[in-house]
Legacy VTK file of the C-alpha trace (Angstrom):
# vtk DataFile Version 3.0
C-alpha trace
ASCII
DATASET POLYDATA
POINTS 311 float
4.668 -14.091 -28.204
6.002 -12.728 -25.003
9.348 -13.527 -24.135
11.171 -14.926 -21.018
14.436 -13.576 -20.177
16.364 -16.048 -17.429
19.668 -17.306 -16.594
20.878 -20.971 -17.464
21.136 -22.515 -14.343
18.770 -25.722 -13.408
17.200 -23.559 -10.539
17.567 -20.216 -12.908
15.428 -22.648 -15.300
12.841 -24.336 -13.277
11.873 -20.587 -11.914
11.713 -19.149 -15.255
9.269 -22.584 -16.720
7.270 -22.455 -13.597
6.168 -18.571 -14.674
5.837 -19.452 -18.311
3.230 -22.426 -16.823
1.956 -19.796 -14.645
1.117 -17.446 -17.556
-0.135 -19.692 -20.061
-2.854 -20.798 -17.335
-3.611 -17.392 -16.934
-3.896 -16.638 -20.336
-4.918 -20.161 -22.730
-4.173 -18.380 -25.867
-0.515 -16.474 -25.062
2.459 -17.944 -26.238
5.789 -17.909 -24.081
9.401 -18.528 -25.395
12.315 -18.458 -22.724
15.696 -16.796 -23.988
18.855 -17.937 -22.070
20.944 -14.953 -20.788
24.534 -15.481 -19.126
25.102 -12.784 -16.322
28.615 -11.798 -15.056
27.799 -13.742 -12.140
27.752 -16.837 -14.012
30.895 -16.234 -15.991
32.972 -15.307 -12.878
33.363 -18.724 -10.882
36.628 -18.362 -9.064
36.609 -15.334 -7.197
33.741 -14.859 -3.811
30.901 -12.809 -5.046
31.987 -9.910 -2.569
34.718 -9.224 -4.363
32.760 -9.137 -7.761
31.130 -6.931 -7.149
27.590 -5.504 -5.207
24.111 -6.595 -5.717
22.855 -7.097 -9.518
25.595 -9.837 -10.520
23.015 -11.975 -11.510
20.728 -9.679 -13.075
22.367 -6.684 -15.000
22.859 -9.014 -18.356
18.825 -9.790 -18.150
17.947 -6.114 -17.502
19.725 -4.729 -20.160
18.302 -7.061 -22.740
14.616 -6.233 -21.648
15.552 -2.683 -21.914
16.542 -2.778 -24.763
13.309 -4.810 -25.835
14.941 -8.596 -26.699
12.438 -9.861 -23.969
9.468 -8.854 -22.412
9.743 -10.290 -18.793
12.624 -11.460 -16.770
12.394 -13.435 -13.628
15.010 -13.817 -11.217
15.463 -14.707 -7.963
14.220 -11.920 -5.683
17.281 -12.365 -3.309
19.414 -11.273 -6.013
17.347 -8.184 -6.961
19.282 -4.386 -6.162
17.431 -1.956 -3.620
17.376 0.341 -6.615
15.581 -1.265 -10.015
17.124 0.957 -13.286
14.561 3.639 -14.793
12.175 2.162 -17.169
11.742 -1.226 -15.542
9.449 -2.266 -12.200
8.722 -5.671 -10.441
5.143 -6.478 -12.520
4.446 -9.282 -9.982
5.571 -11.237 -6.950
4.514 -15.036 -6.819
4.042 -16.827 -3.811
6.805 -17.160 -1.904
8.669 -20.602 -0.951
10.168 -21.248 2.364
12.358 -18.617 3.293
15.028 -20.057 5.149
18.268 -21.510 5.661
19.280 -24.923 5.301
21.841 -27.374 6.531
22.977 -30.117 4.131
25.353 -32.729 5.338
26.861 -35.990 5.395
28.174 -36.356 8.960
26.070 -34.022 11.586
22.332 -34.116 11.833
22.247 -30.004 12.781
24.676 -27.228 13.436
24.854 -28.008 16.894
25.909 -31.400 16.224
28.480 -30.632 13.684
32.074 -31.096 15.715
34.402 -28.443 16.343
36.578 -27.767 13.124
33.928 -28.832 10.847
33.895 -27.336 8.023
30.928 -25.997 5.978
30.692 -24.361 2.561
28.959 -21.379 2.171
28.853 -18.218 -0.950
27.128 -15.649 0.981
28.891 -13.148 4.101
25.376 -13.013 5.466
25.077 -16.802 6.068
29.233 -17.060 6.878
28.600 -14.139 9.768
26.059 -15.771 11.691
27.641 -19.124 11.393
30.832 -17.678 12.663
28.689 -15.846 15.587
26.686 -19.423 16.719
29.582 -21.379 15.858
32.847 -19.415 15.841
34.636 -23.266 16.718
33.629 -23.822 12.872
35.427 -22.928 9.626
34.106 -21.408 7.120
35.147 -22.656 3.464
33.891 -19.661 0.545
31.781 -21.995 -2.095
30.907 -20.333 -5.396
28.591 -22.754 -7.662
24.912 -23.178 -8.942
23.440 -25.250 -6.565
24.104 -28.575 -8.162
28.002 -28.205 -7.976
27.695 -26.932 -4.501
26.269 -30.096 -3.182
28.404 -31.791 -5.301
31.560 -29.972 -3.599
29.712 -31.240 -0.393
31.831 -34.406 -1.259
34.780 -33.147 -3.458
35.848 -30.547 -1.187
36.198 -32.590 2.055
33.078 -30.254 3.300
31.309 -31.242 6.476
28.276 -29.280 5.201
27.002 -26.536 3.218
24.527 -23.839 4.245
22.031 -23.160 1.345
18.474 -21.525 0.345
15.517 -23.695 1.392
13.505 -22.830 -1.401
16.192 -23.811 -4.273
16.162 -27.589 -2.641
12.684 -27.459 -2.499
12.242 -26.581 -6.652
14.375 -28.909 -7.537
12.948 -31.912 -5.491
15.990 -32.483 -3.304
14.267 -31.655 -0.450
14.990 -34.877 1.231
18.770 -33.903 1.084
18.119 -31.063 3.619
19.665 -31.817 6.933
18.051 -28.838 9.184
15.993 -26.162 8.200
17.445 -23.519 10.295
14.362 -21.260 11.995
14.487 -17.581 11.196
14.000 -16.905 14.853
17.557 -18.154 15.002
19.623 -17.606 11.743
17.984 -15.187 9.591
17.365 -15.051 5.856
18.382 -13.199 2.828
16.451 -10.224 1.954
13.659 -11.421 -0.283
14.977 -15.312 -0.091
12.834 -17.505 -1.746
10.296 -15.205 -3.627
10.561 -14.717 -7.406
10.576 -11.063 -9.148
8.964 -11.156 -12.247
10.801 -7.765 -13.687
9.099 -6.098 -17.029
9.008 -2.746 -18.315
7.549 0.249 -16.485
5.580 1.361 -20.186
4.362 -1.879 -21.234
0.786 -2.379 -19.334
0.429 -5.367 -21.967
2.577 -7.080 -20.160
2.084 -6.026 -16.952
-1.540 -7.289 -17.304
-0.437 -10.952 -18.328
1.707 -11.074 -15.043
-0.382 -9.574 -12.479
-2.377 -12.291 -11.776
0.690 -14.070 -10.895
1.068 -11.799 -7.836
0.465 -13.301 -4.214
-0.659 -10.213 -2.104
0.976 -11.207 1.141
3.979 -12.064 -0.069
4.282 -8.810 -2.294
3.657 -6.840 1.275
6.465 -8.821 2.958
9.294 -8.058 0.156
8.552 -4.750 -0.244
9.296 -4.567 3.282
12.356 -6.224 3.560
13.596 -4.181 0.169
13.228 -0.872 1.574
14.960 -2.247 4.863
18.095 -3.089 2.551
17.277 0.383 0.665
17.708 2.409 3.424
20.798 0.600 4.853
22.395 0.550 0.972
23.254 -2.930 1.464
24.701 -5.252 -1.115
26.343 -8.650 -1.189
29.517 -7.492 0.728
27.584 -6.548 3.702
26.082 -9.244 6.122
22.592 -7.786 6.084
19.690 -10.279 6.694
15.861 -9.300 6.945
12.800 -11.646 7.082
9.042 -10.194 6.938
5.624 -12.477 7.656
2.026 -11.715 8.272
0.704 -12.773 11.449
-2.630 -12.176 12.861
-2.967 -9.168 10.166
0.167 -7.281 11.452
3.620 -7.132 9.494
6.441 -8.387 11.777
10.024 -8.119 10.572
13.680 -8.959 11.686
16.622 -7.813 10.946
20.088 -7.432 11.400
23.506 -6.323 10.412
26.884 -8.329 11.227
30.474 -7.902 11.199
32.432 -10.178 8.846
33.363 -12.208 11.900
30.658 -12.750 13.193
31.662 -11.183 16.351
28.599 -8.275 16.320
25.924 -8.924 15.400
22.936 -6.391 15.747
19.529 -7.635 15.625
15.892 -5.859 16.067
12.217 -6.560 15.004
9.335 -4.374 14.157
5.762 -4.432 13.672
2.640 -3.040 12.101
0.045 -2.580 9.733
0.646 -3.958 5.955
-0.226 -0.656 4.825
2.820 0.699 6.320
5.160 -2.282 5.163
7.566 -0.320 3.569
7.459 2.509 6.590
8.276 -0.378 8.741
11.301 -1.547 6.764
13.119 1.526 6.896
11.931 1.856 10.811
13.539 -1.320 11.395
17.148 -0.087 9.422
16.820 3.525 11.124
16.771 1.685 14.421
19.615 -0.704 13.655
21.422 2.446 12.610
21.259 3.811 15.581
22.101 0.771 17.554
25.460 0.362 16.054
24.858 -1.027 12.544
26.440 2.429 10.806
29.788 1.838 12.739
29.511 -1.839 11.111
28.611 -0.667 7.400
31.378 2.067 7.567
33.905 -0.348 8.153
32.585 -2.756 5.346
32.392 -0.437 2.637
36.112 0.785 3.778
37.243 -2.535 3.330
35.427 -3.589 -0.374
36.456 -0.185 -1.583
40.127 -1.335 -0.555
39.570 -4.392 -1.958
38.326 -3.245 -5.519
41.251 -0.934 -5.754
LINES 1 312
311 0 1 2 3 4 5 6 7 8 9 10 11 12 13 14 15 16 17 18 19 20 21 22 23 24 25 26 27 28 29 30 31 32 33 34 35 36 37 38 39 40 41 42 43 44 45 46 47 48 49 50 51 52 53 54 55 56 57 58 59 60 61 62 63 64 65 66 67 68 69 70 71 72 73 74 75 76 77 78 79 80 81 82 83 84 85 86 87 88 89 90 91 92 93 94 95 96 97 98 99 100 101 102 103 104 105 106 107 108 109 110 111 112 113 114 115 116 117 118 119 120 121 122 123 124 125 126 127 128 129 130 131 132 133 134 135 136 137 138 139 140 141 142 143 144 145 146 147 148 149 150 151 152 153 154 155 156 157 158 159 160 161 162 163 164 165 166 167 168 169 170 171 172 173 174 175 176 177 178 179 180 181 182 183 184 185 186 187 188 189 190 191 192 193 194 195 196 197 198 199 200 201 202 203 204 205 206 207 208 209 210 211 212 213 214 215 216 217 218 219 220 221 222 223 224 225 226 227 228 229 230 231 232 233 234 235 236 237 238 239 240 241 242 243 244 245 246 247 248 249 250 251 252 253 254 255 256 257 258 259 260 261 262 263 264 265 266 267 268 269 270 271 272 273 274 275 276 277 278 279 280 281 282 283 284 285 286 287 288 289 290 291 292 293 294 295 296 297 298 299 300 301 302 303 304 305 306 307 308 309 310
């Protein structure tokens, strides 16, 4: 029997049955069981998540029980992964990724640039809040905690003119025909790892690790790995606006990314490329160069101001 560690959330849910699917193709004769974790980030409603805490509000909980050997695999959402994965554990595979963008959802504008001054649009993340506020500074900006269900449902019961969301979470749960715009990484970049799955096990258990690996989509594994050691190098969690999007094109890795103020106001942007062999090279190429462009001034300030606010 192996055993699926995952959060309770429809989306949480739907990842987590897609891999046990996954498996059990893979492997006719295993059995899979999914065990329902809550993480701090699902207790804590109330307060914006960059005041909860860093990255690994979603994921700690899971960890610790497949440490401590109450499951055998845990899949998350690779967006909400740390840079740094504890000792003892490793990322056994990484699917095929879903679209990794950005979407609008609204009731009154057909696109950003049709939504009217003063709108106002919903939004958890300091990433996607940033480069609203630097397209559309005209545009408030309303913090929306929530799984994604209760977020389009605020949509409505918050007077919201629209709510920025992850493509791929629409997509998985069939409400892709509520998506307004799909906003083009060229122009409003993505989470770090948005819309890929980690399928997390334990470094010593090559049982497991050889149930999962034929889960694992080679490009897409190349592309994450990039845009994780570009958030590794910059130490980035979910109080900083980082953003980072990797793809394969005509055998070369090309990346962008970028670091914001909270305000949108800077907002520092460079791409790379290369070989896939060197994807992770090129990740931390592309955060030494935003470094060095300004982005350390930026992530100074930011952890000044979340170490004044956790005090």
């Amino acid at each position: 029997m192996l055993r699926i560690g995952t959060r309770g959330s429809a989306l949480a849910l739907w990842q987590a049955e897609w891999v046990k699917q996954a498996l059990m193709q893979a492997s006719p004769d295993l059995q899979v069981a999914l065990s329902i974790i809550k993480t701090k980030g699902d207790k804590i409603l109330d307060v914006p998540l960059a005041q909860v805490g860093g990255k690994g509000l979603f994921v700690k909980e899971i960890e610790d029980r497949l440490l401590d050997g109450a499951i055998d695999v845990a899949v998350h959402s690779m967006k909400d992964m740390p840079a740094q994965i504890p000792p003892g554990l490793c990322i056994g595979a990484i699917p095929a990724r879903e679209a990794p963008f950005d979407v609008l959802v609204s009731n009154t504008a057909m696109s950003l640039t049709d939504m009217p001054s003063n709108g106002r649009i919903g939004t958890s993340s300091l990433r996607r809040a940033a480069q609203l506020k630097h397209l559309r500074p005209d545009i408030e900006v309303v913090s929306l905690r929530g799984n994604l269900d209760t977020r389009i449902r605020k949509l409505t019961t918050e007077n919201l003119d629209g709510i920025l969301v992850a493509a791929a979470g629409m997509i998985r749960l069939g409400m892709a025909d509520r998506i307004t715009e799909r906003l083009d990484p060229v122009r409003f970049l993505p989470a770090i790892g948005q819309g890929a799955l980690a399928i997390e096990i334990r470094a010593d258990d090559p049982q497991t690790r050889a149930c999962v690996e034929p889960l694992n989509d080679p490009a897409s594994q190349i592309c994450v790995l990039a845009e994780r050691a570009f958030l590794d190098r910059l130490e980035g969690g979910c109080q900083v606006p980082i953003a980072g999007h990797a793809r394969i094109v005509a055998d070369q890795v090309h990346m962008d990314g970028l670091v914001a103020s909270l305000d949108g106001k800077t907002l520092i942007r460079r791409s790379v490329s290369g070989p896939p062999e060197q994807a992770e090279a090129l990740g931390v190429q592309l955060a030494e160069t935003l470094l060095a462009n300004g982005a350390d001034v930026i992530l100074k300030e930011l952890k000044a101001h979340a170490d004044a606010q956790q005090r």
